[in-house]
VEXDREN-2710 file (C-alpha; in Angstrom, 1 decimal):
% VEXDREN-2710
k/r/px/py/pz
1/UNK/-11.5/2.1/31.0
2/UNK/-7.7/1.1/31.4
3/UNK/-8.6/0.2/34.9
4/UNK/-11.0/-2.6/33.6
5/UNK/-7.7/-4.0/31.4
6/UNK/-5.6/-3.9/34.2
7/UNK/-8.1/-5.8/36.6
8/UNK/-8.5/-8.1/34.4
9/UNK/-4.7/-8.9/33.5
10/UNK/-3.9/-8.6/36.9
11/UNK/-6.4/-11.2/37.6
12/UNK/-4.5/-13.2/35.6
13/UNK/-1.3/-12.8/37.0
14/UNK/-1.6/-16.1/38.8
15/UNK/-2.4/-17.9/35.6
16/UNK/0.7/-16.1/34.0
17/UNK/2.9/-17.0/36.5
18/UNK/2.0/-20.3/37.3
19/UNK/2.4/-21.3/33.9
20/UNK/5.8/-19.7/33.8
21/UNK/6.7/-21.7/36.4
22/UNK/6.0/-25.0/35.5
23/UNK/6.8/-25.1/32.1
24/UNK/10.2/-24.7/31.2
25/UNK/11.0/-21.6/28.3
26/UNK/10.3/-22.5/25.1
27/UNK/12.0/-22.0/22.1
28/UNK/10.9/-19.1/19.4
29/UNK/7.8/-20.8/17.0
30/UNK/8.0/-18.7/14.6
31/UNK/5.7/-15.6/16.0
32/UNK/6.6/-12.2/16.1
33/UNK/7.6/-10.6/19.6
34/UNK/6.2/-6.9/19.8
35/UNK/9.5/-4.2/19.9
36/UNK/8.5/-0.9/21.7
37/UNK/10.9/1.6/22.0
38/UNK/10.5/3.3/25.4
39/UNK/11.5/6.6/24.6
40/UNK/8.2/8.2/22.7
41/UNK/5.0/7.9/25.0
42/UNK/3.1/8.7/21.3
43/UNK/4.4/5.2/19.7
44/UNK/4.0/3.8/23.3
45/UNK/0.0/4.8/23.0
46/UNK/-0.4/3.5/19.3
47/UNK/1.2/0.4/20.4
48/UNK/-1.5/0.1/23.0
49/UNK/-4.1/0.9/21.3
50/UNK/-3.1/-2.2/18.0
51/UNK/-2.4/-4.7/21.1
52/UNK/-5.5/-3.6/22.5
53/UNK/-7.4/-4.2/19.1
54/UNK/-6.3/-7.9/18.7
55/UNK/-6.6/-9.2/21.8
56/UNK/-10.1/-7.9/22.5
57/UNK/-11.1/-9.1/18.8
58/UNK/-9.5/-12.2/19.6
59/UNK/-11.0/-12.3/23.4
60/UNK/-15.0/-11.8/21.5
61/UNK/-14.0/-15.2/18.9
62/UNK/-12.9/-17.1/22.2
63/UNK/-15.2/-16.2/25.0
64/UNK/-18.2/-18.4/25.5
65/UNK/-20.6/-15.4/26.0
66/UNK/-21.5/-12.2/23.9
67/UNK/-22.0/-10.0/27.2
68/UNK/-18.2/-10.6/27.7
69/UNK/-17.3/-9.4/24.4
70/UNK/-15.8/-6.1/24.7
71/UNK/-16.2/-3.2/22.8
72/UNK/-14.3/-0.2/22.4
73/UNK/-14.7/3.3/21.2
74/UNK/-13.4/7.0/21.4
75/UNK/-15.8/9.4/23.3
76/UNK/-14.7/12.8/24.7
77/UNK/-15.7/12.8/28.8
78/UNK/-18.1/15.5/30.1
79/UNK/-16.3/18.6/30.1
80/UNK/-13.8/17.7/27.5
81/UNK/-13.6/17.9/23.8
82/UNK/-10.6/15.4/23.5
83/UNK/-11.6/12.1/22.7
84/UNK/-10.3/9.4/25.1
85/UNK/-10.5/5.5/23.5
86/UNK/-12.6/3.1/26.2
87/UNK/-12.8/-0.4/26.5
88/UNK/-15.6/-1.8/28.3
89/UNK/-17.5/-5.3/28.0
90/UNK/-20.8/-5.6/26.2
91/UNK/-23.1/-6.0/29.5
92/UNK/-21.9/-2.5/31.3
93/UNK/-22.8/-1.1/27.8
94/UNK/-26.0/-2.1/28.0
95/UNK/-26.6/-1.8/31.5
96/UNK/-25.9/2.2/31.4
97/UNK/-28.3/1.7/28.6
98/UNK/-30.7/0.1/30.6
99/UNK/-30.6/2.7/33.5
100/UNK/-30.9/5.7/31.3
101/UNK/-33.9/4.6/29.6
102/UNK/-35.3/3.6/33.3
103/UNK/-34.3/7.2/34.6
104/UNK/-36.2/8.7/31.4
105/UNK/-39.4/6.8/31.8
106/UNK/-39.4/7.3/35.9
107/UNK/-38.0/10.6/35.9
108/UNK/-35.6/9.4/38.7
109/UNK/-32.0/10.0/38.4
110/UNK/-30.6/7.0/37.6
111/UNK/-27.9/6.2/40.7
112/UNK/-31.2/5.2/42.3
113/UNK/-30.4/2.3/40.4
114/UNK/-26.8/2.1/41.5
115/UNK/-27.5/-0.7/43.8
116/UNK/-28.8/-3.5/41.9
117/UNK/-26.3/-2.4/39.1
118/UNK/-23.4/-2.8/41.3
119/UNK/-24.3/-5.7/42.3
120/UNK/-25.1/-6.9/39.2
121/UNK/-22.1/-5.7/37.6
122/UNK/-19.7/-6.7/40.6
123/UNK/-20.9/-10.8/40.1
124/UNK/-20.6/-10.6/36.2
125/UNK/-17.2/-8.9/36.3
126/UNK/-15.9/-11.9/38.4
127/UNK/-17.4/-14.2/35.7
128/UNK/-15.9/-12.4/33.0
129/UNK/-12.4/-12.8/35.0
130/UNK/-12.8/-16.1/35.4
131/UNK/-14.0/-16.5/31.8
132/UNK/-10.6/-14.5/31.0
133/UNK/-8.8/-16.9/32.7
134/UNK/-10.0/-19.7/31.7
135/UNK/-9.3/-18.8/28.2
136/UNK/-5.9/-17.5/29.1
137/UNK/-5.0/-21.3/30.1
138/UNK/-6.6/-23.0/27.1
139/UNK/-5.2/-20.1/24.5
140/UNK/-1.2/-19.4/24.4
141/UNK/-1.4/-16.6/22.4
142/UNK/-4.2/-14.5/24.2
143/UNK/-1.8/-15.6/27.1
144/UNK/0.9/-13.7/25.9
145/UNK/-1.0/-11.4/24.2
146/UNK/-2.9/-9.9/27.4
147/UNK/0.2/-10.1/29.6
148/UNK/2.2/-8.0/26.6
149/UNK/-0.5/-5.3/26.8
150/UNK/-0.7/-5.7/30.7
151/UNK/3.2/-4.8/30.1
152/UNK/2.6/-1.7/28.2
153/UNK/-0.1/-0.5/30.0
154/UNK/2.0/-0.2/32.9
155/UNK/5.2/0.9/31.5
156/UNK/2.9/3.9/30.2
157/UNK/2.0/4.7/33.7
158/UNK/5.7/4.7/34.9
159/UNK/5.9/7.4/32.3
160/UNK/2.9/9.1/32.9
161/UNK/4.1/8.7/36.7
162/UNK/7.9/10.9/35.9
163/UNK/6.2/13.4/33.5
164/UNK/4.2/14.1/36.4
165/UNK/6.8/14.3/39.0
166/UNK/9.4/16.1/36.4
167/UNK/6.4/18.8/36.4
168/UNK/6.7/19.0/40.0
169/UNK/9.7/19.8/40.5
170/UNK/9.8/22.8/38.1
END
């Protein structure tokens, strides 16, 4: 569920940058500044995954509603026996939980259900974002902390991006 971090960070972009903007750099207070070194994509995951950890724990103290806290967990995907760690907020958990148990009592498959659940999913992932945003604003060091892991998440991607195209072209 990396895309649903990097919707949400992305939807804060504004918020990041607009508070760049009109506040002038600050000197260091003390706090630690993450160090990643660039060159082992294996660190570059681990680091992920700890930033990962304390923001989202920090996100469920701060967030004004349970169904936004998130939750995250290592499952292997159909097909697979490698476990891949997903992220995802408390109400799509329980609204897949909510559609299997309708699809077992009906007997219908359950994208019957898709509809309502999009819809239902699109308005409360706007609230979380502006939820996350609003938080961002009031709470430096989510601020900093979500944009370091938006950071990361990406430069992962730019390496994910080269292996792929160094595979190519052998």
């Amino acid at each position: 569920m990396r895309t649903f971090c990097l919707i949400v960070a992305m939807g804060l972009g504004p918020v990041a940058l607009g508070q760049e903007a009109s506040s002038p750099p600050q000197p260091a207070t003390g706090i630690d500044e993450v160090v990643v070194p660039g060159t082992r994509p294996q660190n570059l995951r681990v680091e992920i995954e700890r930033l990962q950890t304390a923001v989202y724990d920090r996100w469920n103290t701060l967030n004004s509603r349970d169904e936004f806290d998130i939750q995250c967990r290592r499952l292997a995907p159909t097909g697979s026996n490698i476990p891949v760690r997903t992220c995802v907020p408390k109400f799509v958990i329980e609204a897949e939980s909510r559609a299997t148990r309708e699809a077992s009592r009906t007997g219908n498959r359950a994208d019957s259900f898709a509809s309502d659940a999009a819809l239902t999913m699109s308005q409360k992932s706007s609230e979380l974002t502006e939820e996350m945003q609003r938080v961002a604003r009031e709470d430096e060091q989510f601020l900093r902390d979500l944009t370091r892991l938006d950071e990361l998440t990406q430069l992962e991607a730019a390496q994910g991006e080269t292996q792929r195209e160094a595979r190519r072209a052998h």
